[in-house]
N, CA, C and O of each residue as an XYZ file, in Angstrom:
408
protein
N      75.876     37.102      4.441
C      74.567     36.487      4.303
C      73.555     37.344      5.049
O      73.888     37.892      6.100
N      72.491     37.461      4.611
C      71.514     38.458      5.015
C      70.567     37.475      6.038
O      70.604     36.244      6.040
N      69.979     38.059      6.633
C      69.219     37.152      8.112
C      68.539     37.112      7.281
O      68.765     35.949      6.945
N      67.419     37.640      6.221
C      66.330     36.715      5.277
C      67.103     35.455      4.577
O      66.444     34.416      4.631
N      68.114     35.367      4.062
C      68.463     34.039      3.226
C      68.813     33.251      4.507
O      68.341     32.118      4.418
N      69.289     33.394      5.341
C      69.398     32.272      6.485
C      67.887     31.870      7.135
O      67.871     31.276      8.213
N      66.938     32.121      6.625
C      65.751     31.438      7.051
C      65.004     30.790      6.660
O      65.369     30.778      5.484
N      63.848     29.946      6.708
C      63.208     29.173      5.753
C      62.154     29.376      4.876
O      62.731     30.203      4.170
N      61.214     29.282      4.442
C      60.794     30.359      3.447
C      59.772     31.001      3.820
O      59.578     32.164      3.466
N      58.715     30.127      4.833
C      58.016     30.951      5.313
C      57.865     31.463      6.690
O      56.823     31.827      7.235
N      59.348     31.432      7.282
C      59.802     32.362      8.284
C      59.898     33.824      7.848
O      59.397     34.817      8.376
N      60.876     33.688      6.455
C      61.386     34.898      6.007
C      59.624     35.728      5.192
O      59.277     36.908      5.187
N      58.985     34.623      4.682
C      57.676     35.530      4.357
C      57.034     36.174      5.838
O      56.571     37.300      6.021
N      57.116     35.551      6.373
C      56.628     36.390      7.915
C      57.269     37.352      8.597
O      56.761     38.019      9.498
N      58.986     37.498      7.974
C      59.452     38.747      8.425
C      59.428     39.894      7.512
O      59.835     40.992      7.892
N      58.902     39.671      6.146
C      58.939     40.448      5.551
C      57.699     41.369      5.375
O      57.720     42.515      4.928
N      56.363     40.507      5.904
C      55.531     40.882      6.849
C      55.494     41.974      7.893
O      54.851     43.023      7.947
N      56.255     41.492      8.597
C      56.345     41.997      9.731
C      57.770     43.388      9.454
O      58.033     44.126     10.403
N      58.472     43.541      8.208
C      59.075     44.607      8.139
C      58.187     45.481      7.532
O      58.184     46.660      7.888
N      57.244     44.985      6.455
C      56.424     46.136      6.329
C      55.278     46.769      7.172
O      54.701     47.856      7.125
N      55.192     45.860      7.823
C      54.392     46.461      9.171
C      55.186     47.471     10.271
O      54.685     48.496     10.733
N      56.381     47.014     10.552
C      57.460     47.589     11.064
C      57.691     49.319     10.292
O      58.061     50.244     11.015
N      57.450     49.513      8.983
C      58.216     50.341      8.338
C      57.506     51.725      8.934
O      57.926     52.809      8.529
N      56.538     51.674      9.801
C      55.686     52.912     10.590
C      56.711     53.333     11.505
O      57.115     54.492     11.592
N      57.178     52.224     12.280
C      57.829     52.050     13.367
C      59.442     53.307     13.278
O      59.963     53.771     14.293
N      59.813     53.536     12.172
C      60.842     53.548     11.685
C      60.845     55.074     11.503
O      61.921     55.586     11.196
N      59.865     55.788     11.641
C      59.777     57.277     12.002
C      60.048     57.737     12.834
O      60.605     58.834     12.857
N      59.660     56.858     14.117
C      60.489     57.698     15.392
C      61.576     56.637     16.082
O      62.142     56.939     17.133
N      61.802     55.459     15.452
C      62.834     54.549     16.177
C      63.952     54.178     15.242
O      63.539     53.904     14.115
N      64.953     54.113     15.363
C      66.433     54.349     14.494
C      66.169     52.686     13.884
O      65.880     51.693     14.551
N      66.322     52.763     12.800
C      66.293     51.330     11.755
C      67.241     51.081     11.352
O      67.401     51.674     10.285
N      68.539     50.125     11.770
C      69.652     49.455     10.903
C      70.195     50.977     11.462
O      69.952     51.494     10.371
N      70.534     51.702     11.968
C      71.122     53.131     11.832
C      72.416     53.101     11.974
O      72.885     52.465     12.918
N      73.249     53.772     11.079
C      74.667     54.290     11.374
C      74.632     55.510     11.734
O      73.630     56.183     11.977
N      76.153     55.939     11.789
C      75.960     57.571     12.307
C      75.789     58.315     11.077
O      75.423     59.490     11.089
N      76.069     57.602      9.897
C      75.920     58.691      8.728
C      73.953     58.680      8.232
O      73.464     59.307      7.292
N      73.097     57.638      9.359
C      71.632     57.606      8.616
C      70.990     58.836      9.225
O      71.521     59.366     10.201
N      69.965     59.277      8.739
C      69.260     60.311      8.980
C      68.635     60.185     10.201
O      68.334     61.138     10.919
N      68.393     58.787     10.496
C      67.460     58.384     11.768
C      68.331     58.022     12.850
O      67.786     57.567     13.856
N      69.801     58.156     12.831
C      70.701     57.645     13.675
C      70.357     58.321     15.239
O      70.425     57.792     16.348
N      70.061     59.366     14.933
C      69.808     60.294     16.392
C      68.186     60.265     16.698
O      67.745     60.883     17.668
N      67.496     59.667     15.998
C      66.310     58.965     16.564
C      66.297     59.271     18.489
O      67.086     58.683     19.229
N      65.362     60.172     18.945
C      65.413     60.168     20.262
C      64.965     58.485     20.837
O      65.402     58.088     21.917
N      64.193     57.735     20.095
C      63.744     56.735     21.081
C      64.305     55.264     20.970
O      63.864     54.272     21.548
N      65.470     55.345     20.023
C      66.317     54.122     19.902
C      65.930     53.363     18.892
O      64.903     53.409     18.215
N      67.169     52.414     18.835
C      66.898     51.324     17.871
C      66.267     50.228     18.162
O      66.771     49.688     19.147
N      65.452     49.713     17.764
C      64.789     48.157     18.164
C      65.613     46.965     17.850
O      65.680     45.991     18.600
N      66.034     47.036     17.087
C      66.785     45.705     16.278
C      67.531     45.417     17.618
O      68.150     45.947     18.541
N      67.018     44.095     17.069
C      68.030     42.582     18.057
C      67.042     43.153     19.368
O      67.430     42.297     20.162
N      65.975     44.033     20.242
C      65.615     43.444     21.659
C      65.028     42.337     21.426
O      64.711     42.074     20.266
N      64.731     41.377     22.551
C      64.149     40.334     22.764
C      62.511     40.713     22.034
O      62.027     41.845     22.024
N      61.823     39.425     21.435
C      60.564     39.451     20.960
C      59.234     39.448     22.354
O      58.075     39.861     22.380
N      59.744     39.057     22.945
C      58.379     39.207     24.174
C      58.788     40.589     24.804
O      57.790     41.286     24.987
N      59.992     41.205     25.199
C      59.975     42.553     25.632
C      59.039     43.461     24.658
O      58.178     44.216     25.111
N      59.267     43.323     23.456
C      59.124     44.238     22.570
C      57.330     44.147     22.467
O      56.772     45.190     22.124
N      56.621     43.160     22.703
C      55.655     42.777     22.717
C      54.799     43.032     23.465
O      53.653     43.388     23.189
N      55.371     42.841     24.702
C      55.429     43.213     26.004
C      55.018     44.925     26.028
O      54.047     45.350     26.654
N      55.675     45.539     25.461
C      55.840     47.009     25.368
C      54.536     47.122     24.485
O      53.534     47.345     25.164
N      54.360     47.037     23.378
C      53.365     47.415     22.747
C      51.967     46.858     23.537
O      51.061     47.615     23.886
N      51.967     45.373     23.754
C      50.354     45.308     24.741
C      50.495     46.532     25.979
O      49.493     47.231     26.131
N      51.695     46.817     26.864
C      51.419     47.859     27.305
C      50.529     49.042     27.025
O      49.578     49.536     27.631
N      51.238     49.368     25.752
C      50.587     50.919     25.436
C      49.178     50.656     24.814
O      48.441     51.622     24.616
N      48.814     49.526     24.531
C      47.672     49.473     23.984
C      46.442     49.410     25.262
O      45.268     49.747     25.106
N      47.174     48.789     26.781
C      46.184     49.013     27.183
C      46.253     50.620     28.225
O      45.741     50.835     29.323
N      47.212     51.665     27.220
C      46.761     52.664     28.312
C      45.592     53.887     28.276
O      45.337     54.152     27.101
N      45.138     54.361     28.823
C      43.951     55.067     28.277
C      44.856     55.990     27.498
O      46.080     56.050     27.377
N      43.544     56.899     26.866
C      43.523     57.431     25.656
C      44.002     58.812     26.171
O      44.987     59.400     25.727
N      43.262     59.221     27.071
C      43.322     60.614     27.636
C      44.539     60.614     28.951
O      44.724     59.778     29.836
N      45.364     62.119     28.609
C      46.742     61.573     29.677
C      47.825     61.258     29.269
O      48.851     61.494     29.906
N      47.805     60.686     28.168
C      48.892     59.704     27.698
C      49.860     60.487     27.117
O      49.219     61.303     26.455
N      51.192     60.744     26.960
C      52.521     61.600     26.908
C      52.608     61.030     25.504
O      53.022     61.833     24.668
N      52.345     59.966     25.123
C      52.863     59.476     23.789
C      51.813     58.853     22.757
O      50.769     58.303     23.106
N      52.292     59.040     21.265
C      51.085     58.876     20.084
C      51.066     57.233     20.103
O      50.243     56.634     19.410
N      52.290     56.323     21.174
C      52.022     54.721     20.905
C      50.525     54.000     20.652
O      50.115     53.344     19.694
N      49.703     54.506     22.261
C      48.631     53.788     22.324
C      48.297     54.144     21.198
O      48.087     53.079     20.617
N      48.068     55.127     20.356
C      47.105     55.139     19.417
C      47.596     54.497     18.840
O      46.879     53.500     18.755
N      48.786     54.314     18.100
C      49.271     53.737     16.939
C      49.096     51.817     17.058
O      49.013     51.152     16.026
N      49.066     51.232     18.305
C      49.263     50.150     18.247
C      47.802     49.515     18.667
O      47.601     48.307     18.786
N      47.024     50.332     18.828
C      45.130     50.012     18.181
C      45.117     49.714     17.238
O      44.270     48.850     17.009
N      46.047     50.198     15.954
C      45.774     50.123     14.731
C      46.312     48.902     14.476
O      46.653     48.839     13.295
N      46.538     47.883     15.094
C      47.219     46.309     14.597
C      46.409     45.607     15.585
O      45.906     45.922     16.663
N      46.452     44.401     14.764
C      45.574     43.174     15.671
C      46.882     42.549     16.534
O      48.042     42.873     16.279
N      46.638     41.931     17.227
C      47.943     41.111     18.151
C      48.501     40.220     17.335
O      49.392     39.628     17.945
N      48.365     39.769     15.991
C      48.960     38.739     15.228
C      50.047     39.776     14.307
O      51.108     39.346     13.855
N      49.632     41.037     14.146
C      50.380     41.973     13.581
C      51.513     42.342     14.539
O      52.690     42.200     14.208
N      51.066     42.913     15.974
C      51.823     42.975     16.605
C      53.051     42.284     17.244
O      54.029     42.757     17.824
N      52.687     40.998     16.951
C      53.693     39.790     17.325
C      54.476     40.135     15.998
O      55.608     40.538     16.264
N      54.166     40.087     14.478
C      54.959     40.124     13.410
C      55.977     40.765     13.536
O      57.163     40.558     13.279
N      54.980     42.182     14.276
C      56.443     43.196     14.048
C      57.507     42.659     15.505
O      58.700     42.470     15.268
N      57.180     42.526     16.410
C      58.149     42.092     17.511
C      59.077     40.862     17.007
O      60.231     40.710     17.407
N      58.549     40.154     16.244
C      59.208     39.208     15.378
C      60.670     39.378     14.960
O      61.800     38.933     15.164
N      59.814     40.508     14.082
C      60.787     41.152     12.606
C      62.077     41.943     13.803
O      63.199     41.446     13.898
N      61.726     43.001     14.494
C      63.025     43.565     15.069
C      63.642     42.570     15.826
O      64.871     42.646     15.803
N      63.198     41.705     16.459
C      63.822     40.657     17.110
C      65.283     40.345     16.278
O      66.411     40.242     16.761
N      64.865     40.237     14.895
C      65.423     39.512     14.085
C      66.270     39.734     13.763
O      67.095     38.830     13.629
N      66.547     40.847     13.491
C      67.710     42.268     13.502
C      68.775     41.822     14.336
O      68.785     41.350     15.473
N      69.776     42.110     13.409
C      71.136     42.531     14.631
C      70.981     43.593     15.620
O      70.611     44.711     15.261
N      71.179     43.385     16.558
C      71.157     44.472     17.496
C      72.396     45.670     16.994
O      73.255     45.306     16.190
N      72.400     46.829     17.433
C      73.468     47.894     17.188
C      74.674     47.630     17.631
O      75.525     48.307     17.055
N      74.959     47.132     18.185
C      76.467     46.481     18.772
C      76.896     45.713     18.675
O      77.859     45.291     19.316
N      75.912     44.894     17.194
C      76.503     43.641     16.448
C      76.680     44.406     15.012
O      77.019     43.704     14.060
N      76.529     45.411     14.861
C      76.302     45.787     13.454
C      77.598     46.232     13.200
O      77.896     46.664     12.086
């Protein structure tokens, strides 16, 4: 059974939401990854299954770090979502099996 059919309908419309919002995410962070996926060696890990307020947590971080200085393209990227987006996507990986359930 797939974690969308175990949900109700407009849970699963809100994760599906929140996977296509997610699907940015998925360039530099390993998605569903095995060792045979292309993204398996992803330097910055898999998200699936952390907790939804860590993950949340992390992104209001980078959003509030300045612009200039900054080691990583996050802050910019997570300007580009309102906090109702941002919760979606913390949602959606939440939702995920973690890698050591997979």
């Amino acid at each position: 059974m797939s974690v969308m059919s175990a949900m109700p309908a407009s849970a699963a419309q809100a994760n599906i939401a929140g996977m296509r919002l997610a699907a940015t995410c998925v360039n530099c962070h390993a998605f569903l990854a095995d060792a045979t996926s292309p993204v398996a060696d992803k330097a910055f890990g898999d998200l699936s299954g952390w907790p939804k307020q860590t993950i949340l947590d992390k992104l209001q971080a980078y959003r509030r770090m300045p612009n200039k200085g900054s080691a990583t393209v996050m802050h910019q990227l997570v300007k580009g979502y309102s906090e109702d987006e941002l919760l979606m996507i913390a949602d959606y990986f939440s939702s995920l099996p973690s890698p050591a359930k997979k």
